[in-house]
ZAMARBA-969478 format. One record per residue: residue number from 1; residue in three letters; x, y, z of N, C-alpha, C in turn. Coordinates in pm, whole numbers, plus 32768, in hexadecimal, padded with zeros to 4 digits. Layout:
  num  residu   n.x   n.y   n.z  ca.x  ca.y  ca.z   c.x   c.y   c.z
  NUM     ALA     X     Y     Z     X     Y     Z     X     Y     Z
...
END
This chain:
  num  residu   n.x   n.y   n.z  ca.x  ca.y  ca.z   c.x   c.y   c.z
    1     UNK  0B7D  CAB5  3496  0BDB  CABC  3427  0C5E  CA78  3451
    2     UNK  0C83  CA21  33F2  0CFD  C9F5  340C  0D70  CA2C  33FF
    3     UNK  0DE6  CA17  345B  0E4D  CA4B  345E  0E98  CA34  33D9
    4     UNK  0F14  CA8E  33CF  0F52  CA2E  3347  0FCE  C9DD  33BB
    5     UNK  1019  C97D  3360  1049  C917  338A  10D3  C992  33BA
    6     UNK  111F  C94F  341A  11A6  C95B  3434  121C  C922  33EA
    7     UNK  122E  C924  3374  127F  C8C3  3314  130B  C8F5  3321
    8     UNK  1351  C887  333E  13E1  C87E  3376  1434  C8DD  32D9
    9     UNK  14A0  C960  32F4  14E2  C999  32E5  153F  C90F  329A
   10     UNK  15B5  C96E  3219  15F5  C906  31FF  1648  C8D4  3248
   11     UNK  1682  C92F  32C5  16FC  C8BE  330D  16C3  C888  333A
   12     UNK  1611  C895  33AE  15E3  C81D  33E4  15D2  C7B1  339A
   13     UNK  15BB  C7B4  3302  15A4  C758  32A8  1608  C6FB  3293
   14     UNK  1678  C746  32B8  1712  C6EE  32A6  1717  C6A9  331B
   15     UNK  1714  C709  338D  1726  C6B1  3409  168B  C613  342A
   16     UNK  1652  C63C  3400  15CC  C5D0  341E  1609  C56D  33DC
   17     UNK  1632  C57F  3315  1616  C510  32FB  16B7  C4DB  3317
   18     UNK  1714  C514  333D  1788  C4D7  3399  1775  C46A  3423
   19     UNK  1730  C4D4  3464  1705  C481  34F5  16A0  C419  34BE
   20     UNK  165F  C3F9  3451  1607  C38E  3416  1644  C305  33B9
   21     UNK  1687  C34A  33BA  170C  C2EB  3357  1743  C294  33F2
   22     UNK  175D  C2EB  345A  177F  C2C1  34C1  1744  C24D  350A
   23     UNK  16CA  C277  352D  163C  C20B  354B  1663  C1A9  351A
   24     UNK  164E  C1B1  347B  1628  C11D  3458  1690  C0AE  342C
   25     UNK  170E  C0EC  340C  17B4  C0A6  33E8  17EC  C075  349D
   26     UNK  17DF  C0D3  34DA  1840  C09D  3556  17DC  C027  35C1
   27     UNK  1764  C02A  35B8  173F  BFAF  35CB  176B  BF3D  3573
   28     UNK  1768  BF2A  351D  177D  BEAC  34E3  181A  BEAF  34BE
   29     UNK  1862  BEF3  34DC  18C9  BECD  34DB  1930  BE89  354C
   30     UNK  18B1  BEBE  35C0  18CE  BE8B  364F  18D4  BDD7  3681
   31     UNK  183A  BDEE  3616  1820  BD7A  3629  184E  BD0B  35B9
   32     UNK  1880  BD2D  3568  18EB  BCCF  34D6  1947  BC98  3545
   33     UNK  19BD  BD1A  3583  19F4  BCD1  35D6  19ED  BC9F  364F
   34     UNK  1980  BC9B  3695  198F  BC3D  36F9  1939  BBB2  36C3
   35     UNK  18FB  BBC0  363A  18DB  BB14  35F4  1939  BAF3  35F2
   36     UNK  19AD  BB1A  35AE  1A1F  BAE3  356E  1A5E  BAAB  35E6
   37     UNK  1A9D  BB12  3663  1ACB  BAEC  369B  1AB3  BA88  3722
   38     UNK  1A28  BAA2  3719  1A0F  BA9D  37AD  1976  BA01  37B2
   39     UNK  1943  BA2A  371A  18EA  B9CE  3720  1856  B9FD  3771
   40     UNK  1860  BA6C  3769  17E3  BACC  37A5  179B  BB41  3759
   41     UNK  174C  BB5E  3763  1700  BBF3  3737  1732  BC4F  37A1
   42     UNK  173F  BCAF  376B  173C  BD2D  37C7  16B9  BD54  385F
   43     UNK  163F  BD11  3814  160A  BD27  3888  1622  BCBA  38DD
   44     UNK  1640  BC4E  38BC  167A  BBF3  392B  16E7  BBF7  3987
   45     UNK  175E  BC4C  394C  17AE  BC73  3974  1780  BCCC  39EF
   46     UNK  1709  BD28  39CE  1710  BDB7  3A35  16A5  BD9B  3A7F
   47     UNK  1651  BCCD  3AA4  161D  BCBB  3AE7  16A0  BC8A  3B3F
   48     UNK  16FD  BC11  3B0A  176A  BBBA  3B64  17D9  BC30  3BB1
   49     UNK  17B3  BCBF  3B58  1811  BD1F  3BAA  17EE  BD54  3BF7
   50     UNK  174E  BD8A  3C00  1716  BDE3  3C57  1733  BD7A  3CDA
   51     UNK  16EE  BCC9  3CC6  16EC  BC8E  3D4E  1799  BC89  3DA4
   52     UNK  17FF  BC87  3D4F  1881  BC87  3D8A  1874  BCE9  3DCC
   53     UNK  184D  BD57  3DA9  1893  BDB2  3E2B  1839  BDE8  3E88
   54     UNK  17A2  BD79  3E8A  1746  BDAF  3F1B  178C  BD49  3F87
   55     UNK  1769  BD89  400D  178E  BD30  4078  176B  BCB4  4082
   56     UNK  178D  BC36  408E  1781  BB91  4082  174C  BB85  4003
   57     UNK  1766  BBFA  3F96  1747  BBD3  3EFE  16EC  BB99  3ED6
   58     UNK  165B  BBFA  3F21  15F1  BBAE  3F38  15A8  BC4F  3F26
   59     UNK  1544  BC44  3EE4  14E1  BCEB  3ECD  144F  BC9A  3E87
   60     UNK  1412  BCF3  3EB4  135C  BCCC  3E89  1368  BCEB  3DE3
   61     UNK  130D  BC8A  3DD9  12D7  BC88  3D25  12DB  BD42  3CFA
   62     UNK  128C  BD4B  3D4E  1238  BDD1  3D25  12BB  BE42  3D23
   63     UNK  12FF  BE5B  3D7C  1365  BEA6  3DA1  13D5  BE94  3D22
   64     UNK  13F8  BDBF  3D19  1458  BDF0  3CB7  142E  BE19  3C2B
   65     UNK  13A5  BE0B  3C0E  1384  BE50  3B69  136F  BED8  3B70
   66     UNK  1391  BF30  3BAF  13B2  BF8F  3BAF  144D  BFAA  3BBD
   67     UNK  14AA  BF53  3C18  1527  BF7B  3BDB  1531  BF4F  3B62
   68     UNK  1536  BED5  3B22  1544  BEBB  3A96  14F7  BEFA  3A42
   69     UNK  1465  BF61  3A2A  1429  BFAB  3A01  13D8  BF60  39B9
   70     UNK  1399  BEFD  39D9  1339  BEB9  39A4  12C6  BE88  39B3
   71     UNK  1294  BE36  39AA  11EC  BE36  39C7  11E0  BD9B  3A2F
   72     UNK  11A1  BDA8  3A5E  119A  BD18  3ABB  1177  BCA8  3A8A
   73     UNK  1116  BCC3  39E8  1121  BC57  39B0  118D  BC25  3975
   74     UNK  11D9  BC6B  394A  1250  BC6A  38E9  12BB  BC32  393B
   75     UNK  12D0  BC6A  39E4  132E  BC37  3A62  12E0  BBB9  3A28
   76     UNK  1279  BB96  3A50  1271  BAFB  3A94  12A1  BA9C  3A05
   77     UNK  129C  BACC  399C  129C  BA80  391E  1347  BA47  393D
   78     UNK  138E  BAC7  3958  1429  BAC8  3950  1464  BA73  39E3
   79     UNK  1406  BA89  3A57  1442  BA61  3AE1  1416  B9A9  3A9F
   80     UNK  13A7  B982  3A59  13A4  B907  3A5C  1416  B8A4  39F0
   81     UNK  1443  B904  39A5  14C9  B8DA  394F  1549  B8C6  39B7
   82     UNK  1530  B92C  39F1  15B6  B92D  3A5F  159A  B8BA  3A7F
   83     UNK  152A  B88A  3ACD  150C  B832  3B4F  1535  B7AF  3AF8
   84     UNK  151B  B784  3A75  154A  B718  3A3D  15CA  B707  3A20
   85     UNK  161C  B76F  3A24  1698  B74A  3A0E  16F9  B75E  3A92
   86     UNK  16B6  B762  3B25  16A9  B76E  3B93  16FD  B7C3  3BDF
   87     UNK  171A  B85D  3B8B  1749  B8CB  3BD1  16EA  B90E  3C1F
   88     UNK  165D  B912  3C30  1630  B94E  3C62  15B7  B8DA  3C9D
   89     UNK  156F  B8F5  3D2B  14DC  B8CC  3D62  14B4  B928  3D8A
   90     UNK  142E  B8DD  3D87  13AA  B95D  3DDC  135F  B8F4  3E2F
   91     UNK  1352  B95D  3E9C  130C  B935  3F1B  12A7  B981  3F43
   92     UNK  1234  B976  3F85  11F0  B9BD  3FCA  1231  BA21  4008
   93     UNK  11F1  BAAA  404C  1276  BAFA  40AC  1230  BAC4  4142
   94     UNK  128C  BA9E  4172  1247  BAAD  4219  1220  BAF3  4249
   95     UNK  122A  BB5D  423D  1220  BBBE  428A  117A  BC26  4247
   96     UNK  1148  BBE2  41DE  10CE  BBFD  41A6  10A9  BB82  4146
   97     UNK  1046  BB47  416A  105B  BAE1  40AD  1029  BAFF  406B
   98     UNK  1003  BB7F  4075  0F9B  BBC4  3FF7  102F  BBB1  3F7C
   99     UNK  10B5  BBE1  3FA7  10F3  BBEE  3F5A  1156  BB6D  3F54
  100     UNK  1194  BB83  3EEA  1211  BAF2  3E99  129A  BB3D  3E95
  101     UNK  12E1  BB0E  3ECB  136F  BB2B  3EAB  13AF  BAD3  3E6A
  102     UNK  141F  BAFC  3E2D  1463  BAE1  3DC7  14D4  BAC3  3DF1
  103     UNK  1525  BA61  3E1D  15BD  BA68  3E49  163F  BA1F  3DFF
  104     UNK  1682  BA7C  3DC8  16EA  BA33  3DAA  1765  B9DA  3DD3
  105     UNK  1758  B998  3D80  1783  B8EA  3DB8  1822  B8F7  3DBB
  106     UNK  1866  B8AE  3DF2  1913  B89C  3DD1  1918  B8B5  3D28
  107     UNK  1901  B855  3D02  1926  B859  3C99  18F9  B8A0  3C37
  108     UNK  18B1  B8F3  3C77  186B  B986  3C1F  18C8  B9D3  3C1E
  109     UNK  18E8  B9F8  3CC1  196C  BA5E  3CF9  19CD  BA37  3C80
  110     UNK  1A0F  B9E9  3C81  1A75  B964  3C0B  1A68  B9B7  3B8C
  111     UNK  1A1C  B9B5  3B71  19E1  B9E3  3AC7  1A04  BA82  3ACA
  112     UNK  19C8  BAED  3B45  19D9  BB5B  3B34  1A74  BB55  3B17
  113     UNK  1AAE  BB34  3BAA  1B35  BB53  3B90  1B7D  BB58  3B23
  114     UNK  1B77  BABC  3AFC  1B91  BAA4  3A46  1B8B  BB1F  39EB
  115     UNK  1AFF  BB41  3A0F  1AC1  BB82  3964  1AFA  BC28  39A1
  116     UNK  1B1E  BC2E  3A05  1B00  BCE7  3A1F  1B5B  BD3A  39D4
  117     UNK  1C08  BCE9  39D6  1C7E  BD10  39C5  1C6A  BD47  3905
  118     UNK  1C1C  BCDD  38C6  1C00  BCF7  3839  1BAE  BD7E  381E
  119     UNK  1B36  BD58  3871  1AE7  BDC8  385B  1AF2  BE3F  3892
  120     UNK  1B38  BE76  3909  1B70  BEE8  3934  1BFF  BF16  38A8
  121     UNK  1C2B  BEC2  3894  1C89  BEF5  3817  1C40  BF22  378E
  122     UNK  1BEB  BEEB  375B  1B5F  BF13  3708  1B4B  BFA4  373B
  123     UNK  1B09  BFA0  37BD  1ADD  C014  37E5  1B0E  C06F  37D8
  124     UNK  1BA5  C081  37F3  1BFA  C0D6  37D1  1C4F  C0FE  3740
  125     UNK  1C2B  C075  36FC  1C55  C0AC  3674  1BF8  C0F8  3646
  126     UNK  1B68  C101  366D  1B00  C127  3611  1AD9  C1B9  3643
  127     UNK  1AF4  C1DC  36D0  1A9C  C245  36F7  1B14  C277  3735
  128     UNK  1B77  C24D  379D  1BDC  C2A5  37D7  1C3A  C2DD  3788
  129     UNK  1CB8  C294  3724  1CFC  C287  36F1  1D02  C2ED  36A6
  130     UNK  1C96  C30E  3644  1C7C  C396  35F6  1C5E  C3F5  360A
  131     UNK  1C6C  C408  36DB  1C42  C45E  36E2  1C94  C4B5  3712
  132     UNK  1CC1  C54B  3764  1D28  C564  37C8  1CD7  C559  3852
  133     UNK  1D36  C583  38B9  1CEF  C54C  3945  1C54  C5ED  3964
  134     UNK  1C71  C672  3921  1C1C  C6A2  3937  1BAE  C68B  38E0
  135     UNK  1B89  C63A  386E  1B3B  C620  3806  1AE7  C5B6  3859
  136     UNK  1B5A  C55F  386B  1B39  C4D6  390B  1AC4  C528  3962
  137     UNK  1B0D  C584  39A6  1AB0  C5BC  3A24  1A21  C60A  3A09
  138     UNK  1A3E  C641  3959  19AA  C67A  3908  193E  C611  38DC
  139     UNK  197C  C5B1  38E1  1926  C51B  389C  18FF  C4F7  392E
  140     UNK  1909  C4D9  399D  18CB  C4AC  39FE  1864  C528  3A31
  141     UNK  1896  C59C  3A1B  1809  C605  3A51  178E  C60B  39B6
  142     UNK  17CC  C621  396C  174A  C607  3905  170B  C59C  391B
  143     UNK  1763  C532  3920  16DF  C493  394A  167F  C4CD  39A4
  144     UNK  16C2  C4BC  3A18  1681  C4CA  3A9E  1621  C553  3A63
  145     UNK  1621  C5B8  3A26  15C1  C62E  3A18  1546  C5E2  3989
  146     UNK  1561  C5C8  3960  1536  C557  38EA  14B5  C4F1  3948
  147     UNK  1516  C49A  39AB  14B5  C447  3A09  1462  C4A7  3A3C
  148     UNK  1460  C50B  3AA2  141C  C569  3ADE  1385  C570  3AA9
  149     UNK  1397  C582  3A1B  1344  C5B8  39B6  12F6  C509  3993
  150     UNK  130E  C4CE  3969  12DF  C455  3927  12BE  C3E9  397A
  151     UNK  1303  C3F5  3A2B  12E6  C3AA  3A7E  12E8  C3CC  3AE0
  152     UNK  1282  C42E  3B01  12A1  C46E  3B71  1273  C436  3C26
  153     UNK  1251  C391  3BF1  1221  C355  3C56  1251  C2D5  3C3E
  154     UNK  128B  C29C  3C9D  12BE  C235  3CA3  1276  C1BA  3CBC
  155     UNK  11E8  C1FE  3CE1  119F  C17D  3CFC  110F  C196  3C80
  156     UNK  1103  C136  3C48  10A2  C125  3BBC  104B  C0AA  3C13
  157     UNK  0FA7  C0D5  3BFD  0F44  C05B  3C23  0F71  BFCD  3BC1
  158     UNK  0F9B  BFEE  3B65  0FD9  BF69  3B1D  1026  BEFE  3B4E
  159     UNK  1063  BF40  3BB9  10C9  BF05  3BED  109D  BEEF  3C58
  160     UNK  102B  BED5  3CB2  0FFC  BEF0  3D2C  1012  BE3C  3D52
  161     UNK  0FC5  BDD4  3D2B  0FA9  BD55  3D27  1015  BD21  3D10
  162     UNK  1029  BCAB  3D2B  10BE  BC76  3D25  10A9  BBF6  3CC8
  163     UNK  10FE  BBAB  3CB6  10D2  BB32  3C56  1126  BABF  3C80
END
């Protein structure tokens, strides 16, 4: 016999379709402005950002589609846009060639710098700004308890192969 459902209470109903309103507006508003400004998508942005701040700005395929949260097909679609407009290459890794690394170029670094100052101000108009600093410190433990639940492994067979 089946259970009956768990159907969300009206404040959860408020809060879901709040935090859902959330989802789907603050992505694309992220990414409006860094087109406008920056001449990028958002996930391009949080591939050219993740590589700025690894050591020699250099991280495996596989590794960075998981910081940028994406799929390795989807990395390689975006790392080969980069590679034409020549902020970013990929190389074999030495140190295994099963895998490809990804390294960002001078003039990748160039671009972050450029674009960060815009989009950290974005960031903060949209999510800090409205908030107070303990609302601040409640929004980073719900994420992180949120991730726990929805990703509770950092490593996905999807992501295993590199491209």
């Amino acid at each position: 016999m089946e259970s009956e459902p768990r159907w969300l209470g009206a404040d959860e109903q408020e809060t879901w379709m709040a935090l859902a309103g959330v989802l789907m507006r603050l992505p694309g508003a992220l990414d409006a402005q860094l087109q406008r400004d920056a001449g990028v998508t958002h996930f391009e942005y949080l591939v050219l950002s993740g590589l700025s701040m690894q050591p020699e700005r250099t991280m495996r395929m596989s590794e960075l589609a998981v910081v940028a949260e994406g799929s390795l097909p989807r990395l390689s679609q975006v790392v080969s846009r980069l590679e034409k407009r020549g902020w970013v290459r990929r190389t074999p890794d030495p140190a295994d060639g099963r895998y490809t690394l990804a390294i960002l170029t001078d003039e990748g670094w160039d671009k972050v710098v450029a674009t960060a100052p815009g989009h950290v101000e974005a960031v903060r108009q949209f999510v800090f700004d409205p908030l107070t600093k303990a609302q601040q410190r409640q929004l980073g433990e719900i994420g992180r308890r949120i991730m726990r639940v929805v990703a509770p492994s950092e490593s996905c067979p999807s992501r295993k192969a590199d491209s």
